[in-house]
DODREN-329740 format. One record per residue (C-alpha): x, y, z; residue in one letter; residue number from 1. Coordinates in steps of 0.001 Angstrom, whole numbers. Layout:
REM residues N
R        u        v        w  resn  resi
R        X        Y        Z     A   NUM
...
//
This chain:
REM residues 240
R        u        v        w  resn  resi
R  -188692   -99902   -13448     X     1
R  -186187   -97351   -11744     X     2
R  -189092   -94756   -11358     X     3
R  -191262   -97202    -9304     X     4
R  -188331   -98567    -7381     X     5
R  -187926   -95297    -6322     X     6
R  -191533   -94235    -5820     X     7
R  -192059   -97421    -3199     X     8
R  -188731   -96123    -1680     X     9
R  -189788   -92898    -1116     X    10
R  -193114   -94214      323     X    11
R  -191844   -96434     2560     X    12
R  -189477   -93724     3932     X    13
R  -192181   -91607     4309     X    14
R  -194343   -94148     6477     X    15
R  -190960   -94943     8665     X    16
R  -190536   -91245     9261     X    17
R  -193950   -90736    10502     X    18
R  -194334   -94404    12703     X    19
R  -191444   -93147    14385     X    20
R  -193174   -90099    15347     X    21
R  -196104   -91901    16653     X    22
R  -195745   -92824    20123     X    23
R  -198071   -94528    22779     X    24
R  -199105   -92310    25493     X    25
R  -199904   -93429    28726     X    26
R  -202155   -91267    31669     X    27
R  -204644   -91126    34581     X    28
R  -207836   -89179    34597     X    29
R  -208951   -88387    38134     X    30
R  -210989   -85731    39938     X    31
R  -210426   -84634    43536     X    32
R  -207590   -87781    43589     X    33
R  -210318   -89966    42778     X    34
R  -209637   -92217    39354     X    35
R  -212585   -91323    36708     X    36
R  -213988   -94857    34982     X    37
R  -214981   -94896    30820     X    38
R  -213611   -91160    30153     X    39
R  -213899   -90674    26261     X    40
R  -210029   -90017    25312     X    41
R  -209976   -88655    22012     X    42
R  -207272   -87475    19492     X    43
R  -208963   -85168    17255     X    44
R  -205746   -84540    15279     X    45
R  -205566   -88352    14222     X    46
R  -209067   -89075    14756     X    47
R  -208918   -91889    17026     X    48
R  -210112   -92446    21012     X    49
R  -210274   -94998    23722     X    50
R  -211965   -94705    27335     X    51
R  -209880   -95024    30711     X    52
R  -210513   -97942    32674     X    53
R  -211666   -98547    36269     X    54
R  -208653   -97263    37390     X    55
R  -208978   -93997    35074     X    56
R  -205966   -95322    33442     X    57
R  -205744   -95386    29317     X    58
R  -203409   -95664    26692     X    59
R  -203454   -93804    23137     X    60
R  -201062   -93143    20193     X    61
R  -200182   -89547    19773     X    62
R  -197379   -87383    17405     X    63
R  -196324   -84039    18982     X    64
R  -198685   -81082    18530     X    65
R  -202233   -83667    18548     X    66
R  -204974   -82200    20392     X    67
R  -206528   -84313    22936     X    68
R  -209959   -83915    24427     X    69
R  -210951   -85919    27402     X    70
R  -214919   -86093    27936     X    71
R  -217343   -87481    30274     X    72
R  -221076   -86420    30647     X    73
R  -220676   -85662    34436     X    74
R  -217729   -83061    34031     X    75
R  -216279   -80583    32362     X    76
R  -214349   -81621    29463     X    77
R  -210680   -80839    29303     X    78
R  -208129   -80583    26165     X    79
R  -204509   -81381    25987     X    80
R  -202152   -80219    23272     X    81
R  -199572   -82880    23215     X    82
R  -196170   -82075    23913     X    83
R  -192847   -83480    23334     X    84
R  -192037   -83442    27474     X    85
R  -195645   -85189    27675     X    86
R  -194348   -88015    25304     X    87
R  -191211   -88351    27055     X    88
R  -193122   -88524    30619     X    89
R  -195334   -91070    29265     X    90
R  -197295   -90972    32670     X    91
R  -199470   -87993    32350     X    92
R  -202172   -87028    35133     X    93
R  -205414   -85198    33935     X    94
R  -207830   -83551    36261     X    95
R  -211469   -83175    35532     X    96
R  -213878   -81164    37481     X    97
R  -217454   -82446    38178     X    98
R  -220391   -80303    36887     X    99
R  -223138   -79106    39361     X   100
R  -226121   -80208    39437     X   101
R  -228603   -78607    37341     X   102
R  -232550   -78442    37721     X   103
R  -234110   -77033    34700     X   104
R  -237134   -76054    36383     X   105
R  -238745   -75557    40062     X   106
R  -242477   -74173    41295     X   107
R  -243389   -74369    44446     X   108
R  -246628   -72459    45580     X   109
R  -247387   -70677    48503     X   110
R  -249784   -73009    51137     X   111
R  -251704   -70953    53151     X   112
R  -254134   -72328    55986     X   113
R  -257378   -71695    56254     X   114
R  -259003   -69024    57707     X   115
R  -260602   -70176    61012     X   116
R  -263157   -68263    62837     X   117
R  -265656   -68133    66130     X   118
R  -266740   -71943    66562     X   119
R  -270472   -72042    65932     X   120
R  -272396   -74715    66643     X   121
R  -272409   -75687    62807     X   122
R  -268650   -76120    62960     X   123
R  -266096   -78547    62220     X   124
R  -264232   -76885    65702     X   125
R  -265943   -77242    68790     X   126
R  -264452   -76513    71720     X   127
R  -263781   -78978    74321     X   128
R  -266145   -79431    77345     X   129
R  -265066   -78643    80583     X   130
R  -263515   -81215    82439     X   131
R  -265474   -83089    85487     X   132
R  -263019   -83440    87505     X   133
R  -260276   -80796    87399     X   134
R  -258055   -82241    89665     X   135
R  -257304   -84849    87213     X   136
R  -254799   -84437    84249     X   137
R  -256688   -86429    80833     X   138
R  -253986   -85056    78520     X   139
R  -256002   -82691    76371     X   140
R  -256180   -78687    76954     X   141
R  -259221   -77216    78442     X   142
R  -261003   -75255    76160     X   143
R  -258573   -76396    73109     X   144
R  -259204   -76514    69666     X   145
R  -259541   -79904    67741     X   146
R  -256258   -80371    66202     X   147
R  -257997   -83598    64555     X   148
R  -260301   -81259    62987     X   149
R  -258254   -78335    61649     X   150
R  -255685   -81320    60234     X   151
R  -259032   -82737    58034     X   152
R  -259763   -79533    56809     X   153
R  -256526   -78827    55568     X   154
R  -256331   -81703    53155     X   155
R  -259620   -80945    51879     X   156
R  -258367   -77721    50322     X   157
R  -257260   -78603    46801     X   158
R  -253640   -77431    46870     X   159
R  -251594   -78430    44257     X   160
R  -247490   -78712    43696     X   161
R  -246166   -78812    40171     X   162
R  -243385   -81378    40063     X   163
R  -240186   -80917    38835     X   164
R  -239371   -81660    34861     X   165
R  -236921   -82092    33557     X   166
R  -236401   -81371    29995     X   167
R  -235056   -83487    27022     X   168
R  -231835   -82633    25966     X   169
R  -231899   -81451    22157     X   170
R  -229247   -81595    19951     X   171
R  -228119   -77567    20275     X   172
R  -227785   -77884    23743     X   173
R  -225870   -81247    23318     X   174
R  -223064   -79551    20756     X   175
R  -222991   -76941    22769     X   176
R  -222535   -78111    25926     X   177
R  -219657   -80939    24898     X   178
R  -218097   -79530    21646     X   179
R  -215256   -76885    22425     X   180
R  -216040   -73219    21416     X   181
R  -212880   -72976    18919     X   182
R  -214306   -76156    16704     X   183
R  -216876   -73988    15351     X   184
R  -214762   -71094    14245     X   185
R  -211320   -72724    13908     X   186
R  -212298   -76482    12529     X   187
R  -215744   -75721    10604     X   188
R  -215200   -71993    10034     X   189
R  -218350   -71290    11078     X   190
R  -219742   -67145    11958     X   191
R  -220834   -66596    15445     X   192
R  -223391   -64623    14129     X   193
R  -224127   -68350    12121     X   194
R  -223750   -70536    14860     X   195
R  -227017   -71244    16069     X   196
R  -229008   -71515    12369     X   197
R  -226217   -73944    11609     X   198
R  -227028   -75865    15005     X   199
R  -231303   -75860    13933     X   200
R  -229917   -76979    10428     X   201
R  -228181   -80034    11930     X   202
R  -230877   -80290    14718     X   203
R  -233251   -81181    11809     X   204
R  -231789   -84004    10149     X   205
R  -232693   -87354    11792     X   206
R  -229243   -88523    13191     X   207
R  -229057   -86155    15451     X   208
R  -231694   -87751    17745     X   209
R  -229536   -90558    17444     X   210
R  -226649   -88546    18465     X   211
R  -228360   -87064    21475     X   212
R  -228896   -90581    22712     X   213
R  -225821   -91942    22305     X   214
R  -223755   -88811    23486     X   215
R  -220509   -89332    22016     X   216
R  -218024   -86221    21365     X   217
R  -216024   -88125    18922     X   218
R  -219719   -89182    16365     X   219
R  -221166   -85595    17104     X   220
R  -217958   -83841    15837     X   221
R  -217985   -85975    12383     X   222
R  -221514   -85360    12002     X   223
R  -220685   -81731    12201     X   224
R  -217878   -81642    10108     X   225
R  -220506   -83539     7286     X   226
R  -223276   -81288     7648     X   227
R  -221072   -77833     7648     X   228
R  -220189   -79217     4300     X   229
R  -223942   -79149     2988     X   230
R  -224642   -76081     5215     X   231
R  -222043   -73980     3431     X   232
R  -223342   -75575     -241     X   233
R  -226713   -74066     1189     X   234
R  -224940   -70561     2277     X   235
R  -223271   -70059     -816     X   236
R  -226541   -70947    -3149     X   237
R  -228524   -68647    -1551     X   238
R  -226151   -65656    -1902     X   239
R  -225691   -66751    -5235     X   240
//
């Protein structure tokens, strides 16, 4: 009886301890001054997020030392390693910068008019017949070509323009462009030299479609952190 007396006591020490250590931690996310609406605010350390409101404002429980990462499709994402002097501000500001805009790709050919020579009496440009009464102004030019002519056979030449595409985003491109760098070496222990036959091998499973759809920093990273866990099963049997 005295051993689990002091086994709850010890527990519920323990959770005091660390909900006194938890603390709610109140910002703004804002780019050029301007507030940033339904920014993905995420503690990685504690696994939780929340998104900023219209007025880039949000609200999120941290401990000292969490690592916060604050993403949004249109700009580069930005991490915060959460300080005691942040906690005690309570009123943090976070600037984001927008990304450029990207095409992926652009032709344009080269138009070239045709190649007009002498007027014959076969051709589409005849010249104009001399006015009867030269002391009056009609509007045209003596002698002129037929603009009306040379403009038809312009569009008759088959010239086409390729339009822009723009390609789907995969799933490689997705991790790469939103996870942080240091995740892959420092969180999933991944190689460099491994990086990108560990991105095909998660590129293959089904979710990750889903994933690219739903572009969400806080599902992609789990799904990471599952499949590095079957890639390295994979590593180690084939070595073996």
């Amino acid at each position: 009886m005295r051993v689990k007396l002091l086994t709850t006591i010890s527990i519920f020490t323990y959770q005091l301890s660390v909900s006194q250590n938890e603390k709610i931690l109140n910002g703004k996310v804002l780019s050029q001054n301007i507030p940033i609406n339904k920014v993905e605010v995420i503690n990685k350390t504690a696994k939780t997020s929340t998104r900023t409101n219209e007025l880039g404002e949000f609200s999120i429980v941290v401990r000292p030392k969490d690592s916060l990462i604050f993403f949004s499709k249109d700009y580069f994402f930005k991490r915060l390693k959460v300080s005691q002097e942040n906690i005690n501000q309570n009123n943090i500001i976070v600037n984001m910068v927008l990304k450029p805009e990207e095409l992926d790709e652009i032709l344009i050919t080269t138009i070239k008019l045709p190649h007009i020579g002498a007027a014959d009496e076969n051709s589409l440009i005849v010249p104009k017949p001399a006015i009867s009464n030269p002391g009056v102004y009609t509007g045209g030019i003596a002698n002129g070509a037929d603009l009306m002519a040379i403009f038809s056979l312009f569009m008759k030449k088959d010239k086409k323009i390729k339009k822009i595409k723009f390609k789907e985003l995969d799933f490689k491109k997705l991790a790469e462009a939103t996870v942080p760098l240091d995740f892959f070496t420092n969180d999933l222990k991944i190689k460099p030299e491994e990086k990108d036959l560990f991105l095909q091998f998660c590129d293959a499973d089904p979710k990750a479609e889903i994933l690219v759809k739903q572009k969400n920093l806080l599902y992609t990273m789990d799904f990471l952190y599952t499949k590095n866990k079957e890639f390295q099963q994979l590593n180690s049997g084939i070595k073996n």
